[in-house]
C-alpha positions as a Python dict, from the first residue, in 0.01 Angstrom:
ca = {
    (1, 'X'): (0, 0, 0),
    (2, 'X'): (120, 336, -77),
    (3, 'X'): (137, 646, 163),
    (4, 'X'): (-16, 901, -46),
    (5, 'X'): (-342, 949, 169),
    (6, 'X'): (-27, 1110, 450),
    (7, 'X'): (-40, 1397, 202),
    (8, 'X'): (-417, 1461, 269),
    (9, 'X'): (-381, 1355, 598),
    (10, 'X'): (-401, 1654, 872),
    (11, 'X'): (-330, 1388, 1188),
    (12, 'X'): (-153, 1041, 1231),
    (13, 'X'): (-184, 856, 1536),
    (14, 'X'): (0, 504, 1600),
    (15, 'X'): (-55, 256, 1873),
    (16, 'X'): (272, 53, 1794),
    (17, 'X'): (594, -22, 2024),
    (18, 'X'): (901, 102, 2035),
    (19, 'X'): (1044, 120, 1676),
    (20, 'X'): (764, -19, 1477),
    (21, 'X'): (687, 283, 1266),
    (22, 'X'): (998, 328, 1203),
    (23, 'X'): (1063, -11, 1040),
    (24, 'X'): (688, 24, 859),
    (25, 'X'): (844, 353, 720),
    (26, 'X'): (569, 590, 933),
    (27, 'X'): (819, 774, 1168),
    (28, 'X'): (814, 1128, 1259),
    (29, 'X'): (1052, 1232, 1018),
    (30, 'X'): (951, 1003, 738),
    (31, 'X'): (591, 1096, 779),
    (32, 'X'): (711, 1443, 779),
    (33, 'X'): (909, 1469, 447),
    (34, 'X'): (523, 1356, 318),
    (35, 'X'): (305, 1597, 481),
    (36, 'X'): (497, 1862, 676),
    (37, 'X'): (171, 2007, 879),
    (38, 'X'): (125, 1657, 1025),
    (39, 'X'): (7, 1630, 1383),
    (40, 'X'): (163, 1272, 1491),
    (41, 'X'): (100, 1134, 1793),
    (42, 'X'): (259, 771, 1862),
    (43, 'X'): (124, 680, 2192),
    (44, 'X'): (330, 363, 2391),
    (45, 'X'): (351, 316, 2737),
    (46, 'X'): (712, 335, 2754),
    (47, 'X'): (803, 576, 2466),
    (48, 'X'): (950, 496, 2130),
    (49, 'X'): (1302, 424, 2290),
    (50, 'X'): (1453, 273, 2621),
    (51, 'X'): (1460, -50, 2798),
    (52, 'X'): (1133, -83, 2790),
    (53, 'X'): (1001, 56, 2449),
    (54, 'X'): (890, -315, 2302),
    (55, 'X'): (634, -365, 2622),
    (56, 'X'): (272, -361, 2478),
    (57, 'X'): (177, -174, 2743),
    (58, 'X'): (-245, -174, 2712),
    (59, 'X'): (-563, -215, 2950),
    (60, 'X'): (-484, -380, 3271),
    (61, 'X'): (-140, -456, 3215),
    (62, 'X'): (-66, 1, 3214),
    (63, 'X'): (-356, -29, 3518),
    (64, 'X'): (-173, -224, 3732),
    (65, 'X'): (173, -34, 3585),
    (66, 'X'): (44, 256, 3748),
    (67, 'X'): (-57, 147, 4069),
    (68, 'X'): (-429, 156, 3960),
    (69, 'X'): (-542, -204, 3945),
    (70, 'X'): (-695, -407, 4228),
    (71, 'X'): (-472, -646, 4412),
    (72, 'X'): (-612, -993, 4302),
    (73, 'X'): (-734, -1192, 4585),
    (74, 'X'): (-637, -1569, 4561),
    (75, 'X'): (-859, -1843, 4730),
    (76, 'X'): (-645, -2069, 4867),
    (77, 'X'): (-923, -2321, 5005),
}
């Protein structure tokens, strides 16, 4: 598939970890030689670089991350 709907596009947002979009050829700068008023938004848990930058970091797993989830309760009957 080609990437001429990034010239008409006016935002790109990406899910993907770490480096993805950069080896699918939709980084920042890449994405930016095509449509220079892009608003791009890559949204990881960890960021696009680090230790941790591969971690799918999604629903429970960024819940419990953050301090947010529940402590599970095991039955031990």
């Amino acid at each position: 598939m080609g990437k001429g709907w990034l010239e008409r596009a006016a935002i790109f947002t990406s899910g993907n970890v770490g480096d993805t979009n950069r080896q699918l050829g939709l980084d920042y700068e890449t994405v930016r030689t095509i449509q220079p008023r892009i608003v791009y938004c890559q949204a990881t848990g960890f960021g696009a670089s680090g230790p941790y930058a591969q971690l799918p970091t999604h629903g429970q797993m960024m819940d419990a991350l953050g301090g947010g989830a529940p402590p599970m309760a095991l039955d031990d009957r």
